[in-house]
N, C-alpha and C positions, 0 to 999 in steps of 0.2 A: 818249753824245753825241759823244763823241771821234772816233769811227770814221765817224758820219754826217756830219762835218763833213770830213773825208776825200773822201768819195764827192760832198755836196751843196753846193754855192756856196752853198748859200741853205735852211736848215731849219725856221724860221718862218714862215707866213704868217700875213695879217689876215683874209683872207676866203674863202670855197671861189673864186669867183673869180681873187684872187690867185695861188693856190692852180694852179687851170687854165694859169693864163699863164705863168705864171714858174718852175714846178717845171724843175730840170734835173737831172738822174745824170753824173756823171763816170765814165766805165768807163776805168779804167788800161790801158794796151795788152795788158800782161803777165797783169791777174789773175785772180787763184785767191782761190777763198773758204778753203781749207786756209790759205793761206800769209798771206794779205792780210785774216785775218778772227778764224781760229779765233788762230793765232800772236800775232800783233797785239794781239789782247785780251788773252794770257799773257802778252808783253813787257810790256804796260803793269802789269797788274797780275797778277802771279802767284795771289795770292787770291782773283780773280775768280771769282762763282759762275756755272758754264754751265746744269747740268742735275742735276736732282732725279727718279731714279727709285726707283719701288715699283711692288711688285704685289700679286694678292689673297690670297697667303699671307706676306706680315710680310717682306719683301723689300724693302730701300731703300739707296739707296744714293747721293751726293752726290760732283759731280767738277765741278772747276773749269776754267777754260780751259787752266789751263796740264796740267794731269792729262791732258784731252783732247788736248791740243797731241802730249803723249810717247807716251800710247798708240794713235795715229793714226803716230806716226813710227815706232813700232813695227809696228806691221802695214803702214804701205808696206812695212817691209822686208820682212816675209810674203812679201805679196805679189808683190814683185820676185823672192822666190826659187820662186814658182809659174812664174815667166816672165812676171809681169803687169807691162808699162807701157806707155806711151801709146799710146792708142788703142785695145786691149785693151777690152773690153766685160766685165764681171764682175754677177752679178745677185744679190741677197739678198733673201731672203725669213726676215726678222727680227723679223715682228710687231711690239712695241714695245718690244722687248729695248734694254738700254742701247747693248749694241755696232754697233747703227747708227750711231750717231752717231759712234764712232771708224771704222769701216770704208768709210762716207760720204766721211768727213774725207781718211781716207789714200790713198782713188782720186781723192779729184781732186787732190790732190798730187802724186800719179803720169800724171796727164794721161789715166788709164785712163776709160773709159765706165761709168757708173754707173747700171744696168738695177733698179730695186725693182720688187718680185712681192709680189702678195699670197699667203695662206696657202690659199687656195679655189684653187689652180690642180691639175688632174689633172694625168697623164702626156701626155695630148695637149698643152693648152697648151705644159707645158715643152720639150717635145720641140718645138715650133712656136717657140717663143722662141729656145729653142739655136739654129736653124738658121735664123733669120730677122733675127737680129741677129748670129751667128757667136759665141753666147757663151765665153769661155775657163774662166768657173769660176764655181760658185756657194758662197755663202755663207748655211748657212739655221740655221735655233733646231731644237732638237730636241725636234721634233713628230711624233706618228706616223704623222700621216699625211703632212703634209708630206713626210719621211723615207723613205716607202713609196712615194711620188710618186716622186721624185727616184730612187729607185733601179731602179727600173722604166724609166723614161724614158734613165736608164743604158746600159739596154739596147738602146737603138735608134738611138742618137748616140754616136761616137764625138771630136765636135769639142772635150769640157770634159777642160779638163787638168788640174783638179784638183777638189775638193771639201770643204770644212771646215764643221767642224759647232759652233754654239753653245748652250753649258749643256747638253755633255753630250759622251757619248763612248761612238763605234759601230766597229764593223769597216768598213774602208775610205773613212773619212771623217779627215781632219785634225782634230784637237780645236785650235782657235783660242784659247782661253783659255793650252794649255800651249805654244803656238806662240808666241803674244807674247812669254814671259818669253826664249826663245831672242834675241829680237834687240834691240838698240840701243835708247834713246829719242830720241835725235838725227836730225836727217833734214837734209841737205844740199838747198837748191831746185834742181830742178832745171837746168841753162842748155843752150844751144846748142839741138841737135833734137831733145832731152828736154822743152825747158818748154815751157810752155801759151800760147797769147793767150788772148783776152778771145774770140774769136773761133770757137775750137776747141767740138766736141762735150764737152760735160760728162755729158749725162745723155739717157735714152731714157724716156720712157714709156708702156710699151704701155696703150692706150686705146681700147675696144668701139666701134664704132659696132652700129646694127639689123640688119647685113648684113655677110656677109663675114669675114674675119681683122683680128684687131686691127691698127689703124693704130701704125706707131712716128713718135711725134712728139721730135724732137730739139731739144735744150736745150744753147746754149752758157755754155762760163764766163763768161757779162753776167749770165746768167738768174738770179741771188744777187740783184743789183741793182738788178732787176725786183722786188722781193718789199721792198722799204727802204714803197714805198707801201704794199704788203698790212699789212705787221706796223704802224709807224709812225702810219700817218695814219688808218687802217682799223680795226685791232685795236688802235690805241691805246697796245702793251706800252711798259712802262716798265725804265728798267734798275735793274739788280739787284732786280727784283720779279718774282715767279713767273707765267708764261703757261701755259694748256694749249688744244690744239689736239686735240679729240679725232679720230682719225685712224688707222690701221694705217698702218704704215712702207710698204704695197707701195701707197699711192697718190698721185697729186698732190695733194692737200690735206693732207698731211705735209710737205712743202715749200714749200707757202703757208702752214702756221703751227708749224711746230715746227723750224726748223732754220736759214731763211736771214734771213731778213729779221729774226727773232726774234735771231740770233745777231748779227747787223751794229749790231743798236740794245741790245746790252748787256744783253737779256733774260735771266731765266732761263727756260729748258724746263722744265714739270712733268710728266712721261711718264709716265702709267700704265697700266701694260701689263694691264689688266684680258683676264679671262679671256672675259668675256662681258658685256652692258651691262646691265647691272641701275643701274636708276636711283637708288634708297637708297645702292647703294654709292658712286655718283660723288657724288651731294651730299656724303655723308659726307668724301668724301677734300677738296672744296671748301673744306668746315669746317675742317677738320685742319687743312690746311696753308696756309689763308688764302690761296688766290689772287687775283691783282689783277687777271687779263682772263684773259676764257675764251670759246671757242669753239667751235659744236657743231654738227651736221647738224639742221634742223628737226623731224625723227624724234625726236630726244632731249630736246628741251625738249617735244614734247608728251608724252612718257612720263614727265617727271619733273614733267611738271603732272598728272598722277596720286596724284601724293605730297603729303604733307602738309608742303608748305614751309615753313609755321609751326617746324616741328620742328627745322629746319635753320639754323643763325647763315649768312647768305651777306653778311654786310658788308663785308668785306675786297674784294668785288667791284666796280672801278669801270667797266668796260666788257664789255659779255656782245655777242659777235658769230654769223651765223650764215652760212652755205655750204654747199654740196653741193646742195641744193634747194631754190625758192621757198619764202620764209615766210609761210604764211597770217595774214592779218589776227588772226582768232581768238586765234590762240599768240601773238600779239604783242602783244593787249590783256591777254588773261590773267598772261604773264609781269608785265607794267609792274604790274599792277594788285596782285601778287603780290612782287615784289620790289623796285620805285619804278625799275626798267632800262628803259631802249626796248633791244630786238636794232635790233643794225647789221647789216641785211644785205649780202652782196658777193656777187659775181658774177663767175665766171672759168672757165676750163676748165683742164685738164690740158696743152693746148697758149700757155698765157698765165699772168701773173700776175694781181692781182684788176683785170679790166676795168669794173665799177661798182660803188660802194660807198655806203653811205651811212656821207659821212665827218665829221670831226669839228663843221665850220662850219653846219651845216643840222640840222633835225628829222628824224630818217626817219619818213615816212608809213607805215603800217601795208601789208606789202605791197608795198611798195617796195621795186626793188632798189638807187634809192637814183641816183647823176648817174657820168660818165666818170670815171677816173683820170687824171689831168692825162698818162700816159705815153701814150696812145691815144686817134685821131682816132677816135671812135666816133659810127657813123652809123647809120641805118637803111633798108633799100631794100624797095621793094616786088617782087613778081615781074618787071614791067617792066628793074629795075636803076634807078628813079629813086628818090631821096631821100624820104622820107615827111614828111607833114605831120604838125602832132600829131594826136594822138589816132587815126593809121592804121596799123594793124600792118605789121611787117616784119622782116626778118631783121637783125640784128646783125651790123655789120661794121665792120673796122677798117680805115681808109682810108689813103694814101698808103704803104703797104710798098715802092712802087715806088722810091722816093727815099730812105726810110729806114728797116730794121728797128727797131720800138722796143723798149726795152729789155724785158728782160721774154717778149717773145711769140718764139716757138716756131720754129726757120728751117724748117720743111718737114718731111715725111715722110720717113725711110729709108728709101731703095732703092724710092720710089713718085715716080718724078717724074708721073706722070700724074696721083695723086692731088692731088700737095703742087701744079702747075697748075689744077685743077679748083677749089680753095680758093683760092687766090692770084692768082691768071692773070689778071684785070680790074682789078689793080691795088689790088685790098684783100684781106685774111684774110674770109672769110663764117664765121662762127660755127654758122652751124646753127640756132641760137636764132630764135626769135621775140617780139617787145618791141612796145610803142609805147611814149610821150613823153607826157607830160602840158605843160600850160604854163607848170608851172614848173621845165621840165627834169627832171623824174625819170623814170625809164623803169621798166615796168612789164611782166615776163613774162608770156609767155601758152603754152608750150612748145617744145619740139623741133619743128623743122621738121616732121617725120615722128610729133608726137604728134599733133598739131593735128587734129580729129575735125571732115569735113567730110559734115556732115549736112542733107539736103533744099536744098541751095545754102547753109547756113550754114557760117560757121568755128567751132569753139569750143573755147577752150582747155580744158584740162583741169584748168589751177591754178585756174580762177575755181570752175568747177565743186567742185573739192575744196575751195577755201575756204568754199564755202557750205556744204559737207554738214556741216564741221568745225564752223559754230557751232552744229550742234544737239548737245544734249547726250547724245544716246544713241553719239556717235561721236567713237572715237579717234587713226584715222586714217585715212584712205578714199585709194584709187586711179583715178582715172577715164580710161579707156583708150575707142577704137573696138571697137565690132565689124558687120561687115560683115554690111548687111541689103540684100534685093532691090529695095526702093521707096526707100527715103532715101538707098543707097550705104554710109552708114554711120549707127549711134545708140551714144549715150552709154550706157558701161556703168560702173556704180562698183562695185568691191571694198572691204569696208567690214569695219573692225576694231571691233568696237562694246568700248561700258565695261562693267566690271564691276558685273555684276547685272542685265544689257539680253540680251535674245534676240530673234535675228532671226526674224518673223513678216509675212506677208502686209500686217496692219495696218501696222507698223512700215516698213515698203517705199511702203504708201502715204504715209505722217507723214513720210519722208522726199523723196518724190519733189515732196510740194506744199511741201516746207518749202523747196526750190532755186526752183520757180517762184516763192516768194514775196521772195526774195531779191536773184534776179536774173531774168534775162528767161526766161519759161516754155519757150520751145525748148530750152534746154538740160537744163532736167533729165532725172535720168538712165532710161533705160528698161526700163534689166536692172539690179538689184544683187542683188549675193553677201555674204554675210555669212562670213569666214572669221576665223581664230586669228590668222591673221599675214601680213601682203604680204612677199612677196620682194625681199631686200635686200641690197644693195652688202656687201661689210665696211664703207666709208665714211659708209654710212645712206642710198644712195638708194636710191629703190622702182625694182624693177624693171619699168618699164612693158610693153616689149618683151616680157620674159619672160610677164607676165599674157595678152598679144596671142597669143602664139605658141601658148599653153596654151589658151584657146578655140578657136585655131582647127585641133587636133589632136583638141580632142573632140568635133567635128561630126563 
């Protein structure tokens, strides 16, 4: 509470209301989440606990802010003797290794650019990243493949000046663990045209759209204080009680719950760096170590409602939240009915903090992603550009950027001004997304601008669709994408994960296609389904729709 009362005139509310009106963030001219956050918590208390790591061979290990504080001031100074500081753009690709969180810490202390990559990236990616953002170094876990990426892409860029490797140690790579013990714990703030505003580039996130090269959405040193709503009000965390934010380090939703906003409110991070998601094993670690909010892509509470919950103590749990993708009604009934939790869903992108949540003051409805973050004028437009009534779809957009960036959202694309105009240029951010409104304020997704399957003159999302196939019980997770037909334009196709002990059969296609018209309106059900092992997945846990789209229409 210490720190939030720093940042917030006002930490209490009475009502979501309130709540809307009155929230404000104080952003310091100067700050730095290194110096103003991670420090600060060490000054106060030296014993404070930051972060609890383990992984799935008997690896744990426990460091407090002031530990982080030193070993972060240690690798600035690393870093500084690569040649790294401000402005500098440096990229890690870390997995969920502990030394993110010092190597994080110690570039924005440096005023350097902070790029995370995920561990799925080939030599093309890298090579496009290097040279798209001017990277100077990276810093990765030593993976083999990873490793074999990286050194390959070597080969074609000459701009990275250096390269250090963690938990482990190879020919022509810096070993980072024996680097740190070289330098200082101590780190000077930087002053004059060394230090940072509030203002400067902090962080990069390379982010896919359906088309094209990854957009770089840029993230200034506010963007920590943007995420006080995501952790706080949303995910609930409490201080000195353990959070997990299930995540890979190389994405935005790493940063909406394992690092900023979790760290500003006293949390602890519980990080584990699992090898692969096996659902048994994360209840297991819940158990163990008693965590008190937890976080997870919609993908993983329906695999771990698979599992025999009973088996599992999950009391220590007082707030379960969920992100990355719409939560079907289904997983939200089963979870409650299963464990006495509603999921709080939220809603944001990789260019924003959580833009809608279902926050502490209100019920969330099953399916709901819940009302606005009081930091964002959030509206909805139809094709026109006019405002929507309830109950009328529209795209998601965040209104008056013209007078004010709010805290939190994203200033534009690198080196696209034509992009970073085509989103912003009418005087709000356009998300992409598609929503309506109910009449009690809660808004309710329906997909991607470009998922959206528009069939015989119908619109039809693909989340209502999957929410329906989901409450039949031969299905564990389903996909519903377009595919392109000569009379309709387009008809619904569902890829479909069925349970164990279920085979997909001709029958079973029909039980499934009348089970959607009887649920929701008969046009929509689906016309083609596939019955496959597994849909294609984010490391972060979203299906990859696109990818499903692109795969059909290769095998015509």
């Amino acid at each position: 509470m210490m720190l939030l009362k720093r940042f917030l005139p006002r930490v209490e509310f009475d009502s979501y209301e309130d709540f809307k009106a009155n929230y404000r963030v104080h952003v310091p001219e100067n700050f730095n989440f290194g110096f103003d956050v991670v420090d600060a918590w060490a000054a106060h208390d030296r014993e404070k606990p930051a972060l609890l790591w383990c992984d799935d061979h008997g690896g744990e290990r426990r460091f407090t802010f002031d530990e982080i504080s030193r070993l972060s001031n240690r690798a600035a100074h690393f870093f500084r003797a690569q040649g790294i500081g401000r402005g500098d753009a440096v990229m890690l690709i870390l997995r969920r290794r502990w030394e993110y969180w010092v190597c994080a810490t110690a570039l924005i202390k440096l005023g350097a650019v902070l790029i995370p990559a995920s561990l799925q990236l080939t030599v093309k990616d890298i090579v496009y990243r290097i040279g798209a953002a001017d990277i100077k170094m990276l810093v990765c876990v030593d993976d083999a493949f990873v490793v074999s990426q990286v050194e390959q892409a070597m080969t074609q860029t000459d701009k990275v000046r250096a390269r250090a490797l963690v938990a482990g140690r190879r020919a022509g790579w810096l070993d980072f663990t024996a680097e740190l013990e070289r330098y200082p714990d101590v780190l000077a703030r930087p002053t004059g045209a060394e230090a940072t505003r509030w203002d400067d580039m902090m962080m990069i996130y390379f982010t896919s759209g359906t088309t094209g090269f990854p957009k770089m959405a840029m993230q200034n040193h506010a963007h920590p204080l943007g995420h006080i709503v995501t952790a706080h009000y949303w995910q609930q965390v409490q201080e000195g009680k353990l959070h997990l934010s299930v995540s890979d380090s190389g994405w935005a939703k790493f940063g909406w719950g394992k690092i900023y906003g979790q760290w500003i409110c006293g949390a602890v991070i519980f990080a584990y760096d699992m090898d692969k998601f096996i659902p048994a094993r994360l209840l297991e670690k819940i158990e163990k170590y008693r965590l008190t909010t937890f976080c997870a892509p919609p993908t993983m509470f329906r695999f771990m409602l698979q599992e025999d919950l009973t088996k599992y103590d999950l009391s220590s749990i007082e707030n379960c939240g969920n992100a990355g993708e719409p939560l079907n009604p289904e997983v939200f009934r089963r979870w409650h009915e299963l464990t006495g939790h509603k999921l709080r869903e939220g809603f944001g992108q990789s260019e924003s903090s959580v833009l809608i949540a279902n926050f502490r003051w209100f019920e969330p409805k099953p399916g709901s992603m819940g009302k606005p973050s009081p930091l964002y004028d959030i509206d909805l437009v139809n094709a026109e550009g006019r405002s929507c009534r309830e109950g009328e779809e529209g795209e998601i957009v965040v209104r008056g950027i013209r007078d004010y960036m709010p805290t939190g959202l994203f200033t534009g694309y690198y080196r696209d001004p034509e992009l970073t105009a085509r989103v912003m240029g009418e005087g709000y951010y356009n998300t992409g997304d598609v929503a309506w409104r109910d009449s009690d304020g809660y808004y309710w997704f329906v997909g991607r601008s470009d998922d959206v399957i528009k069939c015989s003159g119908y619109r039809i999302g693909p989340f209502e669709v999957e929410s329906a196939l989901l409450e039949h019980p031969a299905v564990v997770e389903c996909a519903v994408t377009a595919v392109p037909d000569p009379v309709r334009g387009q008809v619904v196709k569902a890829t479909v994960v069925l349970a164990a002990g279920r085979t997909g059969s001709d029958t079973l296609v029909k039980e499934l296609q009348d089970h959607v018209k009887r649920v929701t309106a008969p046009y929509k059900y689906p016309r083609i389904v596939e019955f496959v092992d597994e849909l294609p997945k984010t490391v972060g846990g979203k299906i990859k729709r696109a990818q499903i789209r692109r795969e059909d229409e290769n095998s015509k």
